[in-house]
C-alpha positions as CSV (number, residue, x, y, z in Angstrom):
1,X,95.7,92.9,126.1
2,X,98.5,91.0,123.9
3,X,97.9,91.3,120.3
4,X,97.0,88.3,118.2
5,X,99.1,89.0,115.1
6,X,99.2,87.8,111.4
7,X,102.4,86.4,109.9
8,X,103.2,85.6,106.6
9,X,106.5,84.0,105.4
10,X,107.9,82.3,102.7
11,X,111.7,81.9,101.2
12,X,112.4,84.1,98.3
13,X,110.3,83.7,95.2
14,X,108.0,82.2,96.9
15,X,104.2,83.1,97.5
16,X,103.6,84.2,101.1
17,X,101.9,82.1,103.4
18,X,99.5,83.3,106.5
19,X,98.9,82.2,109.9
20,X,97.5,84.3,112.8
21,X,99.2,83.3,116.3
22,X,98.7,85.1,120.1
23,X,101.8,82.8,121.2
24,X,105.4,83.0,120.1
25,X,106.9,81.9,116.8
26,X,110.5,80.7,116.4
27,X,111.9,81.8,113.0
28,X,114.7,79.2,111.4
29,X,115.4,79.1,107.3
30,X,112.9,76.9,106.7
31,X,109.8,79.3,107.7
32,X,107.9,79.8,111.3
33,X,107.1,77.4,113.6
34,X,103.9,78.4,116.1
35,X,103.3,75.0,117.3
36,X,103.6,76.1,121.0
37,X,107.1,74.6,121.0
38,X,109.5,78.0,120.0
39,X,110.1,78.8,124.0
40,X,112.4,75.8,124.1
41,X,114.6,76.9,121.0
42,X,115.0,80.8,122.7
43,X,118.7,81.4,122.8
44,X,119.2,79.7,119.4
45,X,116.7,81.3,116.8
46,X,114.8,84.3,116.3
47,X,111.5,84.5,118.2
48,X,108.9,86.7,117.8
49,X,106.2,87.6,120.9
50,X,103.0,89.3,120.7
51,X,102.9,92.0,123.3
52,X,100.5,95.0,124.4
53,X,100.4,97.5,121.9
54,X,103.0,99.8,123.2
55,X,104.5,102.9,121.1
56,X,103.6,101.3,117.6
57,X,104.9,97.9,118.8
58,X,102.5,94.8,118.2
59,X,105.5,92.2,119.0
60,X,109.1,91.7,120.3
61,X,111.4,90.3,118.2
62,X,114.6,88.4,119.8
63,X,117.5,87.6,118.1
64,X,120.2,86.0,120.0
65,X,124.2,86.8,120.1
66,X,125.0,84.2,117.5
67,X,122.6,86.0,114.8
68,X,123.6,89.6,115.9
69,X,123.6,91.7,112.3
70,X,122.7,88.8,109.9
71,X,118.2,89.6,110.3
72,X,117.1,92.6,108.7
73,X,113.7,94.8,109.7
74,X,112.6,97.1,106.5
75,X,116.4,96.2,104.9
76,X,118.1,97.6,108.2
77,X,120.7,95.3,110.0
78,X,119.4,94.5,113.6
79,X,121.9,93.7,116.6
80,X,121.4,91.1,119.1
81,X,119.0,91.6,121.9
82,X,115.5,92.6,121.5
83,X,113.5,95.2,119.2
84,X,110.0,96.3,118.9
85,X,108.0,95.3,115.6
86,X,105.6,97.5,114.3
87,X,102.8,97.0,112.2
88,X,103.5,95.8,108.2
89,X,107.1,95.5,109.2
90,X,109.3,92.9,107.0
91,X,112.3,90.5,108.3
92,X,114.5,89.2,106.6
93,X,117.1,86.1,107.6
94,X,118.9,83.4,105.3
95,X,116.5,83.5,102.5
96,X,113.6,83.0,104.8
97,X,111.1,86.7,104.2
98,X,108.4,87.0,106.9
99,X,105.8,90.6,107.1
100,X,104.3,90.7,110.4
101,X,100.7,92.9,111.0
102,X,98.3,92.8,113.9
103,X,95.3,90.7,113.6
104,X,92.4,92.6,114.1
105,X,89.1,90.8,115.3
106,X,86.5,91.8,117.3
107,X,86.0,90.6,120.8
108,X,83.0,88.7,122.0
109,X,82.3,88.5,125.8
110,X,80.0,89.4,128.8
111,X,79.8,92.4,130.5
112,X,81.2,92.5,133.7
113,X,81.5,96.0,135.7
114,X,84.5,94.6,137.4
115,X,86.0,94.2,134.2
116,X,85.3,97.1,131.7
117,X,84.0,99.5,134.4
118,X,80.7,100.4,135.8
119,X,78.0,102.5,133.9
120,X,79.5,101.9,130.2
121,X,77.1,102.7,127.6
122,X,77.3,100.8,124.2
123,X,79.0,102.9,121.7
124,X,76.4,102.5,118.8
125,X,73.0,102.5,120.8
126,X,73.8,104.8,123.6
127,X,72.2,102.9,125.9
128,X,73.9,101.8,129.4
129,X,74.8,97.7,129.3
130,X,73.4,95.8,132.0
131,X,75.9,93.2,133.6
132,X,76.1,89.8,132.1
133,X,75.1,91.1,128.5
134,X,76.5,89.9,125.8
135,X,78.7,92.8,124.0
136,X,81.5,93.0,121.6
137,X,85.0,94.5,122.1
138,X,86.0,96.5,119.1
139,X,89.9,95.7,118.4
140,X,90.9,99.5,117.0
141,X,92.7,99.7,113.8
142,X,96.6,98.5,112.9
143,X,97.6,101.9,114.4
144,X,94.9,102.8,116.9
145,X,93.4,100.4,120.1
146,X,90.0,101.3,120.6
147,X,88.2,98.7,123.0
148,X,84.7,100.5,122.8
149,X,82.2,98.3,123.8
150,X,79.0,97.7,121.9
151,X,76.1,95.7,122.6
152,X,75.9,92.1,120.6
153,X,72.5,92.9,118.8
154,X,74.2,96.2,117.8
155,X,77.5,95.5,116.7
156,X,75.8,93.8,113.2
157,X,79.6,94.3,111.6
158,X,79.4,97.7,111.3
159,X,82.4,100.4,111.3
160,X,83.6,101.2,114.8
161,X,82.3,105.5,115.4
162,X,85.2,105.6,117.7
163,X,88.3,104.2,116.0
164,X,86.9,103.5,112.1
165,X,88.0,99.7,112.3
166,X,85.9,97.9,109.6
167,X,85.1,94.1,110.2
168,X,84.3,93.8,106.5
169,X,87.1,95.7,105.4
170,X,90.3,93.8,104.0
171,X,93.0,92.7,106.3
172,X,96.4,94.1,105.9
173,X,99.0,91.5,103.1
174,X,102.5,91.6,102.2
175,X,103.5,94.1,99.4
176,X,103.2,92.7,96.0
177,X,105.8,91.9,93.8
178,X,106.0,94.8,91.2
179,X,106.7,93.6,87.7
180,X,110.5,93.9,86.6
181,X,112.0,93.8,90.2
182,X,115.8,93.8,90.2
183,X,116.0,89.7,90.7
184,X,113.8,89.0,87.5
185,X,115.8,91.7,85.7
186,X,119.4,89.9,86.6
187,X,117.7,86.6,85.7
188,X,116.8,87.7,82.2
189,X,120.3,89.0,82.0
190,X,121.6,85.7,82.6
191,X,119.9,83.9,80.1
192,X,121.5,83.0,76.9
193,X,121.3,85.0,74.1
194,X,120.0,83.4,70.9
């Protein structure tokens, strides 16, 4: 299952802004576009693709030849070609800061044996689902995919037994600025004395 992930962006000293997207997202200076239209620009801008969790990856970032060395992951240079993203991990490219996180939402669907296996039991009631019964998928955590189901009636946005996820808990946000950060401190420096 590809991850739906969260992205928030902005150009420095500037709040953050979030959008959630299960599709790919071009990067350029002026912020991210996930309009549907990125696949066209590949080859010329960063683009980032939600994939199947896979080894702490929740998307692939590409970065063609022309930008090898000039994006940053976590303050580290990255070459041309592509790299996995992980959870809470922040780029960095011509002024333009973006912190990319999964998105995690419970599924709704239907049980189908075909689908999630024959003779599941819901995870809260105990009791075995009967096909075509409405049940929810639980998403896991930003470090853990669960995919328990449990029925509908039983979910009630409770925490997941298996995994811990927490529908009412807060989702994952950028660090805040801390007070004093080195680009406030040079700007004070810079000010005229009186």
């Amino acid at each position: 299952m590809v991850n739906t992930i969260r992205l928030w962006s902005g150009n420095k000293g500037e709040r953050p802004s979030v959008m959630a997207s299960s599709g790919p997202c071009l990067l350029s200076p002026e912020g991210v576009d996930a309009s549907g239209e990125p696949a066209r620009a590949a080859g010329r801008a960063p683009l980032i693709l939600p994939v199947p969790a896979q080894r702490g990856g929740i998307a692939m970032l590409l970065i063609p030849d022309g930008l090898d060395g000039r994006l940053t992951c976590n303050g580290h240079r990255l070459a041309a070609g592509a790299h996995l993203i992980a959870h809470a991990d922040g780029l960095a490219w011509e002024g333009l800061r973006v912190w990319v996180a999964r998105e995690e939402a419970p599924t709704e669907a239907v049980y189908d044996p075909e689908v999630h296996g024959p003779d599941v039991f819901c995870a809260r009631t105990r009791s075995r689902l009967r096909p075509g019964e409405p049940v929810v998928i639980c998403p896991g955590t930003a470090t853990t995919e669960c995919g328990v189901l449990y029925r509908a009636a039983a979910w009630m946005n409770l925490r997941c037994h298996l995994c811990g996820f927490n529908p009412g808990g807060e989702a994952w946000s950028p660090p805040q600025r801390e007070n004093g950060e080195l680009d406030d401190l040079l700007r004070l420096a810079a000010q005229p004395q009186q």
